[in-house]
C-alpha positions in Angstrom: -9.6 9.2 -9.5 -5.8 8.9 -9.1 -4.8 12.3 -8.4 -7.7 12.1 -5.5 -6.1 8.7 -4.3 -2.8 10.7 -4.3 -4.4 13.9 -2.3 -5.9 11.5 0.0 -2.5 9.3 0.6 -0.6 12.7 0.7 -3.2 13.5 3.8 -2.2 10.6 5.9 1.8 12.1 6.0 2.9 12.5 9.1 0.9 9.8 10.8 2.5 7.9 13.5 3.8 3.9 12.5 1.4 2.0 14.4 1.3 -2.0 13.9 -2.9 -3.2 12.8 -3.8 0.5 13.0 -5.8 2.7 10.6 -6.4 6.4 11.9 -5.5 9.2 10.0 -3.5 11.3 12.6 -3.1 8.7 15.3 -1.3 5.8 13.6 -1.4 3.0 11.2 0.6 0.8 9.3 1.0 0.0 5.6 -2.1 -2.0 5.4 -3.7 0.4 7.1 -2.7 3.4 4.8 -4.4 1.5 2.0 -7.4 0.7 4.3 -7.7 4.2 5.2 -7.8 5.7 2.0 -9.9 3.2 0.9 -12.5 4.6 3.5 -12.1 8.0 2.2 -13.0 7.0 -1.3 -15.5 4.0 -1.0 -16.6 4.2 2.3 -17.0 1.0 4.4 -14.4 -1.7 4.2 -14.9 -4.3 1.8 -13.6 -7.0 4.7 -13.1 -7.4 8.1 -9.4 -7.4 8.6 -8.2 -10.3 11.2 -5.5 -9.9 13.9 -2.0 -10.3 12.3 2.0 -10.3 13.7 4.3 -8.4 12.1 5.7 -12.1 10.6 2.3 -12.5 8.9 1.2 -15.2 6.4 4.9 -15.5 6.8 5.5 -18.8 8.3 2.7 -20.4 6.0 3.6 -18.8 2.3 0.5 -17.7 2.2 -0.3 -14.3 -0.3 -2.9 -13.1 1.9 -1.8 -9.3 0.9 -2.2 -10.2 -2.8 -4.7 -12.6 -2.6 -6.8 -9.8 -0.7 -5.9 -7.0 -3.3 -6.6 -9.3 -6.1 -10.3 -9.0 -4.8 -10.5 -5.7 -4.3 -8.6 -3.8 -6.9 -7.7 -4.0 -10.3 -4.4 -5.2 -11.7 -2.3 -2.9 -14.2 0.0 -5.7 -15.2 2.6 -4.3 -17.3 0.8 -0.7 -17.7 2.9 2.4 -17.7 3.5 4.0 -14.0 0.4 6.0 -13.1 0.1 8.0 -10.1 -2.5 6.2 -7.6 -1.4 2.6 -8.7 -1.1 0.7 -5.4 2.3 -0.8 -5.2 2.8 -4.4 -3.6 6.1 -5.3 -2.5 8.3 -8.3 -1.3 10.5 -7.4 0.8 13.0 -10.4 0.1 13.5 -12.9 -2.5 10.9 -15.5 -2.3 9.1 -14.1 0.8 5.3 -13.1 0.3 4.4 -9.6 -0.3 3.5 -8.0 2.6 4.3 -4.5 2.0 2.1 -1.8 0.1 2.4 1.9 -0.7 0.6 3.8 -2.9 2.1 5.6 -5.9 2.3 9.6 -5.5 4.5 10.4 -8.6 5.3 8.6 -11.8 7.2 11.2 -13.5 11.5 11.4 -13.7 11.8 10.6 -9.7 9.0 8.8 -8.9 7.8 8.7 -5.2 5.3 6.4 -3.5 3.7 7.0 0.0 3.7 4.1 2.9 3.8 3.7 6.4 7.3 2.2 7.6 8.5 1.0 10.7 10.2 3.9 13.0 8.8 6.6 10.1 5.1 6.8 10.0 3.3 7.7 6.5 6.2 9.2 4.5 6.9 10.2 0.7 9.5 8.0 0.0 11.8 7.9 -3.2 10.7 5.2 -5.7 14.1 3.9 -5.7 15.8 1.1 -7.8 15.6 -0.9 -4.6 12.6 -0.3 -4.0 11.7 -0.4 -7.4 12.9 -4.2 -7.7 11.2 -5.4 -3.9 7.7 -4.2 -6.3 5.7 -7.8 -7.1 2.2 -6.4 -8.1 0.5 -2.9 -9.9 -3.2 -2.6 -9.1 -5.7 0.2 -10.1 -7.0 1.4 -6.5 -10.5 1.7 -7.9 -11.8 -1.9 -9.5 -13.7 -1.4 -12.5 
């Protein structure tokens, strides 16, 4: 399953950074990376995704992202990096997490694949700074 997550992220390269969307090609965001992938391997989404600003849950504290993956996915906890873990980030002390990639390679120079701002869906290096910003490990398939 995680090497198929992986292939499927690796698909979505390329795609154009484009705020609440989710089509492979056209443009999406980080949420809608994980949405789209999600599609390719399950099917239909398991929730209807609300309107949300780029500030979202923000301004309230609220963990939607986490709360949301929390229902969906499976946490690894502690568990060795495994290519096609779904990474959840906070992007500044103290902030909610609000930023999600999915984890291409776990080896010496690990790499994870997101949609960032002004990029698109890149390979990015799993970086020590990036490394640190990661607040949550989940299992994309639940189970």
């Amino acid at each position: 399953m995680s090497a198929d997550v992986v292939a499927l992220a690796r698909g979505w390269i390329g795609t154009p950074y484009l705020h609440q969307a989710s089509v492979k090609g056209v443009g999406c965001d980080c949420l809608g990376l994980l949405r789209g992938v999600w599609r390719e391997v399950h099917g239909a989404e398991p929730e209807q995704i609300p309107a949300y600003t780029a500030d979202w849950s923000e301004p309230q504290g609220q963990e939607l992202l986490m709360d949301a993956a929390l229902r969906h996915l499976h946490p690894v906890g502690d568990a060795p990096l495994v290519a096609g873990q779904v990474l959840l980030f906070r992007m500044r002390k103290g902030a909610v997490a609000k930023h999600v990639g999915i984890l291409a390679s776990a080896d010496a120079t690990p790499s994870f694949i997101h949609a960032y701002s002004g990029h698109g869906v890149v390979q990015s290096p799993l970086s020590a700074p990036w490394r640190r910003r990661i607040t949550a490990r989940f299992a994309f398939q639940k189970g």
